[in-house]
N, C-alpha and C positions, 0 to 999 in steps of 0.2 A: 509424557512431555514435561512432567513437572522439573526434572534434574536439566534441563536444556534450556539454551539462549536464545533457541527459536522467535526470532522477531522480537526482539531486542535492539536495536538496533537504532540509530539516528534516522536511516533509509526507510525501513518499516517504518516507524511511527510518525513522518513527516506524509509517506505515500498515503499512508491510513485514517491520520487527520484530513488530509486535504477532501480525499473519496468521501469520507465520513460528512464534511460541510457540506458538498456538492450533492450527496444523497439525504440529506435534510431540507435542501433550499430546494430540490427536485419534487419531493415528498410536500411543499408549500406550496410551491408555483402547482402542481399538479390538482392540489384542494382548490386553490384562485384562479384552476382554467385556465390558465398562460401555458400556451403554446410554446410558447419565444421563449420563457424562463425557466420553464423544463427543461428543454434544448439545451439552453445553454450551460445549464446545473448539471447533466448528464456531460457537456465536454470536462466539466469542474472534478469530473469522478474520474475521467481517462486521465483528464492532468494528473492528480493522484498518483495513478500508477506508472504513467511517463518521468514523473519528478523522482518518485521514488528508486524506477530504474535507472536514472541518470546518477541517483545520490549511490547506487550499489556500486557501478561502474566506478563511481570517484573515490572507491574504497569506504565509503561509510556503511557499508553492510557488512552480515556474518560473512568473514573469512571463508572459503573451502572445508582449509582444514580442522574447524571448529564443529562444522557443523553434523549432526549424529548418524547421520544414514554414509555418508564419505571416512567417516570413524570405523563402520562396521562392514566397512566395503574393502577397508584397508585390513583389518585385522580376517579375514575369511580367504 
């Protein structure tokens, strides 16, 4: 992995941050017993990946044909 763009990305690191807050303040609320703030910390983790998929759609993700496994599929 080290020669590759793999998650690189505006997409990736916006999905990633988001999940990453939401799987912190989940991991808090869960110590302080809150029922209600886990919940909703865990919708904070799907958003993540909903934003993230939306930003790939809008072209802010690896391109197809950058990516290493579409590289190695083309040349075989």
């Amino acid at each position: 992995m080290s020669g590759s763009s793999h998650g690189h990305t505006p997409a990736a690191w916006t999905g990633v941050i988001i999940a990453f807050i939401g799987f912190c303040a989940a991991g808090a609320f869960m110590v302080m017993a809150n029922p209600v703030g886990f919940w909703a910390s865990m919708a904070v983790v799907l958003l993540g990946g909903v934003v993230g998929a939306i930003m790939r759609a809008m072209g802010m993700g690896q391109p197809k044909e950058t990516h290493p496994t579409h590289k190695v599929a083309a040349d075989a």
